[in-house]
SEPA-703287 format. One record per residue (C-alpha): residue in one letter; chain; x, y, z. Coordinates in steps of 0.001 Angstrom, whole numbers, plus 500000, padded with zeros to 6 digits. Example, Ala and Ser with C-alpha at 12.3 -4.5 7.8 and 13.67 -1.06 7.14 Angstrom:
BEGIN
["A","A",[512300,495500,507800]]
["S","A",[513670,498940,507140]]
//
This chain:
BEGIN
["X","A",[501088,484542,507221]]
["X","A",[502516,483531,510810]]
["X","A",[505527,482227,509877]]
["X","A",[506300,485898,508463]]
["X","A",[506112,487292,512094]]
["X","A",[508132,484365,513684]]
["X","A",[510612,485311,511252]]
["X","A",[510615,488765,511294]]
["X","A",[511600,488748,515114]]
["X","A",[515508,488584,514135]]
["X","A",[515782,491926,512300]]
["X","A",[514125,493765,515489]]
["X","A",[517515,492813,517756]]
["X","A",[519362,494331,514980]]
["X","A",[517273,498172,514742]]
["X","A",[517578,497974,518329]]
["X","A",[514204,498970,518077]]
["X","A",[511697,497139,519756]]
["X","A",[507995,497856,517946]]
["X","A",[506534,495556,520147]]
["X","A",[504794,497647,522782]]
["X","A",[501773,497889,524514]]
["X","A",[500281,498264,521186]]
["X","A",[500592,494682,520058]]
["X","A",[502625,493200,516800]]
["X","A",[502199,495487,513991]]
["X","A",[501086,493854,511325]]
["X","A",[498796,495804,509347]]
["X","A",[498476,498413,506663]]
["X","A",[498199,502475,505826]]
["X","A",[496238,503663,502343]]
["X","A",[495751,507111,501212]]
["X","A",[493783,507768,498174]]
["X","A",[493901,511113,495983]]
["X","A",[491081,511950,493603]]
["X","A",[492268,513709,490431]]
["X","A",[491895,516942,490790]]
["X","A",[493410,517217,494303]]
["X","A",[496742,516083,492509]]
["X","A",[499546,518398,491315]]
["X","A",[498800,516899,487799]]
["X","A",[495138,516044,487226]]
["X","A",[496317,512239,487669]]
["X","A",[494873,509445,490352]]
["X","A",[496463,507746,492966]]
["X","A",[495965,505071,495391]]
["X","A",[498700,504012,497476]]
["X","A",[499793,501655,500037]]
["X","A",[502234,500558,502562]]
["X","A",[501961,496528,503050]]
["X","A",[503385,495861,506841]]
["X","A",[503528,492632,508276]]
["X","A",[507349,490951,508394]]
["X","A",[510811,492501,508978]]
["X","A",[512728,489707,507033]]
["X","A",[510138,488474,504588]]
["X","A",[510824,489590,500720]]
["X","A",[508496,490681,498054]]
["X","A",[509063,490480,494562]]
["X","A",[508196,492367,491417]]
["X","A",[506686,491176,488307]]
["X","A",[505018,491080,485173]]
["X","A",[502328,488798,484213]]
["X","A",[501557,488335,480529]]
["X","A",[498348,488642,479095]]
["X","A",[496379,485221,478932]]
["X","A",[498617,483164,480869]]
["X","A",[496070,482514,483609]]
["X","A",[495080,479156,484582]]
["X","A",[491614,478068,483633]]
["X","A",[490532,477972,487659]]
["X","A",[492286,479745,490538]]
["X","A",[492925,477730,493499]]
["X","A",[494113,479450,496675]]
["X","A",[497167,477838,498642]]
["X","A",[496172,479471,501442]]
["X","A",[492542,479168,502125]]
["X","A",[490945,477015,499271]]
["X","A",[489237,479591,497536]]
["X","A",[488477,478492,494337]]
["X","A",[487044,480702,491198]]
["X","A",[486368,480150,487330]]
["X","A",[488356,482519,485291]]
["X","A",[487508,484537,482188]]
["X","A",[489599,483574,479110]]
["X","A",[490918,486524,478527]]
["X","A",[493536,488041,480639]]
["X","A",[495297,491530,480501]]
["X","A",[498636,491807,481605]]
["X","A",[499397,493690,484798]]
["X","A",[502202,494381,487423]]
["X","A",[502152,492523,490840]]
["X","A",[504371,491966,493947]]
["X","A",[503821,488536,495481]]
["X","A",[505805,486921,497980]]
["X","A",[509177,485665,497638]]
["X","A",[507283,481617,499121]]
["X","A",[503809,481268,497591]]
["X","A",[503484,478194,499330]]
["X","A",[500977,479808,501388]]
["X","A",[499453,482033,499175]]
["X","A",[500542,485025,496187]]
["X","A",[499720,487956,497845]]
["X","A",[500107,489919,494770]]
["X","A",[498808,492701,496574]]
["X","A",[499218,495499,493846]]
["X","A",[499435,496309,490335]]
["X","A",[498479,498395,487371]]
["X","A",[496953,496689,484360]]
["X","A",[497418,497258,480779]]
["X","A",[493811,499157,480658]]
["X","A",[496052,501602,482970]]
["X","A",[493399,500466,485799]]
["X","A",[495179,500291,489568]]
["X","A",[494309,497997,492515]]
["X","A",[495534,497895,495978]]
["X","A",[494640,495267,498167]]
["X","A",[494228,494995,501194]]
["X","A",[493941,497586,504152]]
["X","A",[492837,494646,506990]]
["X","A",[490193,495764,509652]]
["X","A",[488151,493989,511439]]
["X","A",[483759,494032,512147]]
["X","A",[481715,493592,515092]]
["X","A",[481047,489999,516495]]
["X","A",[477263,490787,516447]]
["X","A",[477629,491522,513058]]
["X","A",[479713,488209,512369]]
["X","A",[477245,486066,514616]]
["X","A",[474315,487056,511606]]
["X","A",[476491,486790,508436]]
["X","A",[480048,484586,509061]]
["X","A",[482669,485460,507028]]
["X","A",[483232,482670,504814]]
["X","A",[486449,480126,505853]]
["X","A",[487437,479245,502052]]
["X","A",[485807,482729,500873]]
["X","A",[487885,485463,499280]]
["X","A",[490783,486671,501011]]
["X","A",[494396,488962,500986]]
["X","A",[495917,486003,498811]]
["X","A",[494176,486281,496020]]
["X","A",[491923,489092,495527]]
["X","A",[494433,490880,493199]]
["X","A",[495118,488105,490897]]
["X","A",[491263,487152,490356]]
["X","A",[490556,490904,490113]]
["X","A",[492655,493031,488047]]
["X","A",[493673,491468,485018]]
["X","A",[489941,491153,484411]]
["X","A",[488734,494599,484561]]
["X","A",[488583,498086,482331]]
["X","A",[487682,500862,485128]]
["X","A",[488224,501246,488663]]
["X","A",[484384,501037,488835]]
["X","A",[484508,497809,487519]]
["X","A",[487020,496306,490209]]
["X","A",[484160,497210,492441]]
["X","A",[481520,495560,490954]]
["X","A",[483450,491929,489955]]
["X","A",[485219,491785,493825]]
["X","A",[481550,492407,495076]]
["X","A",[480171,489928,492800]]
["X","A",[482829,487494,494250]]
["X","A",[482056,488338,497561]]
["X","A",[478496,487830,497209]]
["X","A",[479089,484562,495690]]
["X","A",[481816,482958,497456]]
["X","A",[482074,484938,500614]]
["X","A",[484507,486697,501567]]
["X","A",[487012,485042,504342]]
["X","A",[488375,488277,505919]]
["X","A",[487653,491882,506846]]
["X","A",[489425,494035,504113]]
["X","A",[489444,497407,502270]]
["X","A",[490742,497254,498595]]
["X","A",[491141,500644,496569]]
["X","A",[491022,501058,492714]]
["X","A",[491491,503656,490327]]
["X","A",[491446,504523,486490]]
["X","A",[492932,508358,485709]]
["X","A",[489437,509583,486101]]
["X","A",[487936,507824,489552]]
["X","A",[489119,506388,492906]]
["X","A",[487107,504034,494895]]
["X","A",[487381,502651,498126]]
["X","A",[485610,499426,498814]]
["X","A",[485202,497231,502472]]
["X","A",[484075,493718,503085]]
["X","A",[481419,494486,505668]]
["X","A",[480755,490311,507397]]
["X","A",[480764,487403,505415]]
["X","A",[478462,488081,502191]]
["X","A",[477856,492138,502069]]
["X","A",[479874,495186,501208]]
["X","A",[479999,498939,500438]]
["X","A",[482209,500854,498233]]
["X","A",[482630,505135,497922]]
["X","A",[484083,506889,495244]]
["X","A",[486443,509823,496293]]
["X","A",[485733,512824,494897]]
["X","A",[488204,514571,492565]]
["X","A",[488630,517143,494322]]
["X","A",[489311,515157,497452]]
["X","A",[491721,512771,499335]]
["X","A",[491185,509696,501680]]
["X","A",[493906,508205,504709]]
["X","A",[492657,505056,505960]]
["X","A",[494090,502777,508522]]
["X","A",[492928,499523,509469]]
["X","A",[489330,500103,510319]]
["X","A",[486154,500573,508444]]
["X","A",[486111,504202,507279]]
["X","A",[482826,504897,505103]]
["X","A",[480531,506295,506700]]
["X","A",[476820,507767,505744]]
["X","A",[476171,506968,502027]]
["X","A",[474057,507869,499306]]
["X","A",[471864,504837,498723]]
["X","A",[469942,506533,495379]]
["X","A",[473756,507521,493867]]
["X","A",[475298,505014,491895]]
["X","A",[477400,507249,491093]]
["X","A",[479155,507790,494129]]
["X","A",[478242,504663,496349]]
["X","A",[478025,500910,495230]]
["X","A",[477168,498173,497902]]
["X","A",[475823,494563,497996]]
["X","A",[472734,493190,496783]]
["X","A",[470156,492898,499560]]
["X","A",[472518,494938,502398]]
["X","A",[469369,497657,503184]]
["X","A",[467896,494381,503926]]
["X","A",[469960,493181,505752]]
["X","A",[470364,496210,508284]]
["X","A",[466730,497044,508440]]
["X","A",[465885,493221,509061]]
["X","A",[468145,492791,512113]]
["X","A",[467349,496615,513261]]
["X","A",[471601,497337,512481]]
["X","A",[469936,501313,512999]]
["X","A",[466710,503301,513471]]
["X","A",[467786,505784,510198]]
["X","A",[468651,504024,506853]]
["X","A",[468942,506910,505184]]
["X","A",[471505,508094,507543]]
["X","A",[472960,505212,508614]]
["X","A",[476598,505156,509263]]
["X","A",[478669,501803,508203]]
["X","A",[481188,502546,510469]]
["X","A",[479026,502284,513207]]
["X","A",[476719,499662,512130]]
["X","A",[479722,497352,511033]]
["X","A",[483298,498355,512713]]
["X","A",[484676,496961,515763]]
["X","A",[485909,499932,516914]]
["X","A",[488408,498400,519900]]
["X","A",[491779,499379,519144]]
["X","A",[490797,502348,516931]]
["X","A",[491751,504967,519393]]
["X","A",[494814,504023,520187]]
["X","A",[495709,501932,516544]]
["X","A",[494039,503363,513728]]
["X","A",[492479,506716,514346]]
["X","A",[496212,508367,515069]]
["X","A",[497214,507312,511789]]
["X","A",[494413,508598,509612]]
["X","A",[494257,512013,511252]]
["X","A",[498393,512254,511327]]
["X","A",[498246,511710,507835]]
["X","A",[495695,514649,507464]]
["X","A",[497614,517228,509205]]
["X","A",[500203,516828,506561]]
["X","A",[498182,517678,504188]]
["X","A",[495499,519826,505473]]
["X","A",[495871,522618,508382]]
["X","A",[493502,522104,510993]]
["X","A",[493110,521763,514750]]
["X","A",[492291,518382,514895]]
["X","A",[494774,516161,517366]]
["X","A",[496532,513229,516444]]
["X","A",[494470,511873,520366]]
["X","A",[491107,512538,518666]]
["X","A",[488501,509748,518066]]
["X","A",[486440,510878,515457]]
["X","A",[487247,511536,512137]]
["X","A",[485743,512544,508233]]
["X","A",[486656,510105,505464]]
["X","A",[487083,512931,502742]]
["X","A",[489356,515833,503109]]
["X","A",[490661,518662,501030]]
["X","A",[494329,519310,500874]]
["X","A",[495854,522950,501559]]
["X","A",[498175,522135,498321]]
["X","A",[497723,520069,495482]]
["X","A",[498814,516371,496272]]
["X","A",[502222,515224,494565]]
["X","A",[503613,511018,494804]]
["X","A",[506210,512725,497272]]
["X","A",[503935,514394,499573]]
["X","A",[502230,510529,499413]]
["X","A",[505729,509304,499946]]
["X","A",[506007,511426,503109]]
["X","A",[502973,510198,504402]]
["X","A",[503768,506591,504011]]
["X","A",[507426,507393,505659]]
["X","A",[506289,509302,509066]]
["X","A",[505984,508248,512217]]
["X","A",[504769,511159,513892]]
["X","A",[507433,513111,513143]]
["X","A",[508506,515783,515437]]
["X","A",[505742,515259,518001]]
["X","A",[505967,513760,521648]]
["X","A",[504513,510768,519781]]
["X","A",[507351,510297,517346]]
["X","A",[508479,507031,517765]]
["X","A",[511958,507818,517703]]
["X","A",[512596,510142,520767]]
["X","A",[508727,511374,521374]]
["X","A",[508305,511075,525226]]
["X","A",[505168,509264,523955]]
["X","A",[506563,507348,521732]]
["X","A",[504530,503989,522775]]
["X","A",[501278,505779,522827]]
["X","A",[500305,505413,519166]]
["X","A",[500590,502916,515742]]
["X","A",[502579,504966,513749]]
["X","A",[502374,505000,510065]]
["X","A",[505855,503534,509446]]
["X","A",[507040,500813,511074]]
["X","A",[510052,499080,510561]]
["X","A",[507451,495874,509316]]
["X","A",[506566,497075,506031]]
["X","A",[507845,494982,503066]]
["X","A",[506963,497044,500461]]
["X","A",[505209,500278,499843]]
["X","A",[503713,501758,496608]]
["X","A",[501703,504367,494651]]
["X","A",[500266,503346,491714]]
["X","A",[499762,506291,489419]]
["X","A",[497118,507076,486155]]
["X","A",[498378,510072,484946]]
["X","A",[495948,512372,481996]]
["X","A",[498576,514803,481139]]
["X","A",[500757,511882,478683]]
["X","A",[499788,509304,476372]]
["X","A",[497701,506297,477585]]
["X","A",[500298,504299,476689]]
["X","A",[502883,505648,479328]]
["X","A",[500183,506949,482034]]
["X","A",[500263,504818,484305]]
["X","A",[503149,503926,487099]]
["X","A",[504051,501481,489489]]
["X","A",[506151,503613,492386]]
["X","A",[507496,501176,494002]]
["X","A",[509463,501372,497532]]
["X","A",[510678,497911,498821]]
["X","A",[511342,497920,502800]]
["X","A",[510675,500712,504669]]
["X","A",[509277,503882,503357]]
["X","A",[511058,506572,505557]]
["X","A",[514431,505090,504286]]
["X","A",[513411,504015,500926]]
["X","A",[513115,504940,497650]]
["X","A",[510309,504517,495173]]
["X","A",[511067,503619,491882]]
["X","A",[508569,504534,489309]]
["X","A",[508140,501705,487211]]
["X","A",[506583,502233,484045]]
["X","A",[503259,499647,483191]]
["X","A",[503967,499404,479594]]
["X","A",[507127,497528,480585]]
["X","A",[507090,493637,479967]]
["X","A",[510044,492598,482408]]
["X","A",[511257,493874,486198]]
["X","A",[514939,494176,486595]]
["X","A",[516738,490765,488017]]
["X","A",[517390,492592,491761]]
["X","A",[513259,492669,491959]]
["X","A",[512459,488872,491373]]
["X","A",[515409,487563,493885]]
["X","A",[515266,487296,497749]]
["X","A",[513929,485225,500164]]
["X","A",[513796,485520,504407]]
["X","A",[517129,485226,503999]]
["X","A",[519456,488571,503582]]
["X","A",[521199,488742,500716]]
["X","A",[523878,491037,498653]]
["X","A",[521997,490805,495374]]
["X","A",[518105,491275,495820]]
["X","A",[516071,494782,496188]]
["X","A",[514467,494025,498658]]
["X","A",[517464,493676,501296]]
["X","A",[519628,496275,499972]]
["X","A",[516686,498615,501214]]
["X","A",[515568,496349,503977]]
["X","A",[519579,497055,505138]]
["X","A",[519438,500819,504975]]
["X","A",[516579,500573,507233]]
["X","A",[518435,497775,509937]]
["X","A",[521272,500023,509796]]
["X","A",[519617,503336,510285]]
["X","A",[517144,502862,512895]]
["X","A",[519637,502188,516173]]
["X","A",[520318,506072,515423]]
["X","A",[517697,507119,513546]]
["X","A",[517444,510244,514543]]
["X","A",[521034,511464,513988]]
["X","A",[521611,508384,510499]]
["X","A",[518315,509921,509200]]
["X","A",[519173,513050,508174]]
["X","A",[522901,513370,507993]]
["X","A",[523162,509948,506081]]
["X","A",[519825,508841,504571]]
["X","A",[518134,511987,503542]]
["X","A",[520941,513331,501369]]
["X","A",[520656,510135,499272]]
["X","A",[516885,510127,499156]]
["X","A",[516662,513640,497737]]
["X","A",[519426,512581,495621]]
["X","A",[517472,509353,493888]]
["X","A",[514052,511275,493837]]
["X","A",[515417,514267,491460]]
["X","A",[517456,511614,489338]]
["X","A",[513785,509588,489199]]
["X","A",[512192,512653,488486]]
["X","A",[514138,513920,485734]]
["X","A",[514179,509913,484166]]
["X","A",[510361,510065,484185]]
["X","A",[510224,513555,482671]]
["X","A",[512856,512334,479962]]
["X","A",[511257,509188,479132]]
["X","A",[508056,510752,478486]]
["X","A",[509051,512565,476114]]
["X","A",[511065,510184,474516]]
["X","A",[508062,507266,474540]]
["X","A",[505725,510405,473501]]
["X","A",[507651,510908,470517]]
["X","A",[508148,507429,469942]]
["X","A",[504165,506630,469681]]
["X","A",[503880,509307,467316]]
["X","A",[505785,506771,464805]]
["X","A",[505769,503250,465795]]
["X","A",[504762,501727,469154]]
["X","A",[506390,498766,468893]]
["X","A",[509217,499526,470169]]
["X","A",[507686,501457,473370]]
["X","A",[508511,498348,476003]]
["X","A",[511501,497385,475398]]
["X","A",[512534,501209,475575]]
["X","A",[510390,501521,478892]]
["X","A",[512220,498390,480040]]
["X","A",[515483,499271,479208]]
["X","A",[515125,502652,480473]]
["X","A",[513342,501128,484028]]
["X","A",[517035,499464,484418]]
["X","A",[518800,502055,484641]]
["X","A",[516956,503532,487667]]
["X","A",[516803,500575,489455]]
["X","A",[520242,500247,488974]]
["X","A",[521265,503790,489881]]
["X","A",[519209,503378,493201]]
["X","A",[520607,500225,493978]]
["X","A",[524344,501536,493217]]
["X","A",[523715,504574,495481]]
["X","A",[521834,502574,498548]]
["X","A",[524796,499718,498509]]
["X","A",[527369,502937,498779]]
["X","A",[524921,504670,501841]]
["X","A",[524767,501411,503447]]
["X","A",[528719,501154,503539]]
["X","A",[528631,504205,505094]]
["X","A",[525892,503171,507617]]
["X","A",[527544,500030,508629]]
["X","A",[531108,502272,509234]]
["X","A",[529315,505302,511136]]
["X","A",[527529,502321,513169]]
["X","A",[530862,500354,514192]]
["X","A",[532176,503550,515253]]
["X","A",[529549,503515,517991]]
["X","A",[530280,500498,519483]]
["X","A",[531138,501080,522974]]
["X","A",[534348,499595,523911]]
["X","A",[535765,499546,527422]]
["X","A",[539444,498930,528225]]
["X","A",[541725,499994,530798]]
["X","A",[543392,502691,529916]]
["X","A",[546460,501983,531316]]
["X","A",[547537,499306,529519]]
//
């Protein structure tokens, strides 16, 4: 993963935007997580932005059902695990050079189950010194494709990763969220063998940024609360707390360091746009679970993903405390997404793959269908190197091109085009539901190669319409250059 942020250093001389501050490299992730009946629709949906290099592409696939090698073997680490025959097909985004690992990092399978992972955060050296996390344990690289195509319910994700963990060990700090379109649940690697997991409730939503989030759990509610064999054990036996019962994880587990100024602004930014309160984005404290003032659509996720303070005196375009604060989007993030299971259509067609590559804030998401069986060409191509053909740098170049005058490029330029794209996606999804609705009704056979044919076209229309907006970009940006002459010659 270093060569990612030795490479990414070119594309900050071109924003003119230099993210590296007092805060350090950003290279780490934002989740928020929306229980089904805080939605507009009754659906679930986890979401994610993956940050770590500014000229690194991802790529989009489909794997096939029970293509999967009899043993996984991790390029990165040398984690090694047995597979189960039997493999369900599922969407993924890995990196463009697996040489060092897939990284599939999310996906919907063809049970219409979701899996994001991971949110990175990191755990007390006392803790570490007791349990070590594991050098060829699980890790980032491979915790999707040894998870999802292997389970039926978000539930389930839980309980395979944190048989995994328990088994092999687990070789990083990470949260990892699944959902189904009834439950969401948000699970952390705790040190090197143990880990917790919370469902969200329906009625509720979750930010989380980089830092251990759950907090007092229900140890008699299996409903609600999974964790680790022998982890009440484990705290009691090395006196982690004086309470069990009202333990904290957070505080027995997190190393809390940079959370003030790194990961706590981000959670409760992301909270204020959703829910009114008097909480400030300088705050240290925060609740996991929170009720929104409206119900939750993938654009109000969308907006979340995209801001950067917005607005405040810590925006980090203009704020006169701009370097004071992480901000939710930075101009790192290679891909973003919100994976979607939907109750209100067929099973067939509920769940989707949103799928922003670049930066949010001057993005698009795409809402790929997971009944399709093939991702347009533009989605498999790219490398570190920019290119005319590839998704990932036609957005990647709206966001290089916007940034040196973000502020005035943003919404003049960009905006215009993003509301544009999101009611054409909108109206596609609402016509090809009904369409693949009808077309169950008779025969499904012929349901993917619709979805894929019909998944084309969008990409293609966004593509067409970000190539034109960056044209326009590059032109408004040359006619900034400063140029000095005398004028009397």
């Amino acid at each position: 993963m270093n060569k990612k942020l030795i490479k990414g250093a070119s594309i900050f001389a071109v924003t003119g935007m230099l993210w590296v501050t007092n805060i350090g490299f950003v290279e780490a992730c934002t989740s928020v997580l929306v229980g089904k009946d805080a939605s507009e629709d009754g659906s679930t949906m986890i979401a994610r932005n993956e940050d770590m290099g500014t000229a690194w592409s991802k790529h989009f696939y489909v794997r096939e059902a029970n293509k999967n090698e009899k043993k996984f073997e991790s390029k990165g680490n040398g984690f090694s695990l047995e597979l189960p025959k039997e493999q369900l097909k599922y969407t993924a985004t890995p990196e463009w050079d697996v040489s060092e690992g897939l990284y599939e990092e999310a996906g919907i399978n063809s049970k219409q189950v979701a899996m994001s992972a991971t949110e990175s955060t990191t755990i007390k050296e006392s803790i570490l010194e007791i349990d070590p996390l594991v050098e060829d344990g699980i890790a980032e690289d491979a915790m999707l494709t040894v998870v999802l195509p292997y389970i039926e319910s978000a539930k389930g994700g839980v309980e395979r990763l944190g048989e995994i963990v328990e088994e092999k060990g687990a070789a990083e700090a990470n949260g990892i969220a699944f959902s189904d379109n009834e439950e969401v649940w948000y699970m952390e690697t705790l040190s090197g063998h143990h880990w917790v997991a919370a469902r969200i409730p329906d009625d509720s939503y979750a930010v989380v940024a980089n830092t251990i989030t759950i907090q007092e759990i229900d140890w008699d509610d299996s409903e609600n609360y999974l964790y680790s064999k022998g982890l009440q054990e484990f705290i009691t036996d090395n006196d982690l707390t004086d309470n069990l019962e009202e333990a904290s994880m957070r505080e027995i587990f997190a190393d809390t360091a940079d959370d003030s100024q790194y990961n706590i602004p981000r959670i409760l930014s992301g909270q204020k746009m959703l829910t009114d309160s008097d909480i400030k984005i300088d705050d240290e404290t925060f609740d996991l679970f929170q009720k929104s003032d409206n119900p939750i659509t993938a654009r109000d996720i969308a907006d979340i993903l995209g801001s950067h303070f917005n607005d405040t005196e810590y925006d980090t375009f203009g704020g006169e405390k701009s370097d004071a604060f992480r901000p939710i989007s930075v101009p790192n993030t290679m891909e973003s997404h919100i994976l979607q299971i939907r109750n209100d259509v067929p099973e067939e067609i509920s769940g989707i793959h949103w799928l922003a590559m670049g930066v949010a804030s001057t993005s698009n998401y795409i809402p790929f269908y997971s009944g399709i069986t093939e991702t347009p060409k533009e989605y498999q191509e790219g490398t570190d190197e920019p290119d005319q053909t590839s998704a990932y740098w036609n957005y990647r170049t709206t966001n290089a091109l916007t940034n040196p005058y973000y502020n005035e490029f943003k919404p003049e330029l960009v905006m215009p085009v993003q509301e544009k794209v999101w009611g054409y996606m909108y109206k596609s999804v609402e016509k090809i539901d009904k369409e693949a609705s009808k077309m169950l009704e008779k025969d499904s056979k012929e349901l993917a190669s619709y979805l894929n044919k019909e998944t084309q076209e969008m990409s293609k229309y966004a593509m067409k319409e970000y190539k034109e907006l960056n044209k326009t970009l590059l032109k408004k940006l040359t006619e900034k250059t400063n140029v000095e002459h005398n004028e009397d010659l």
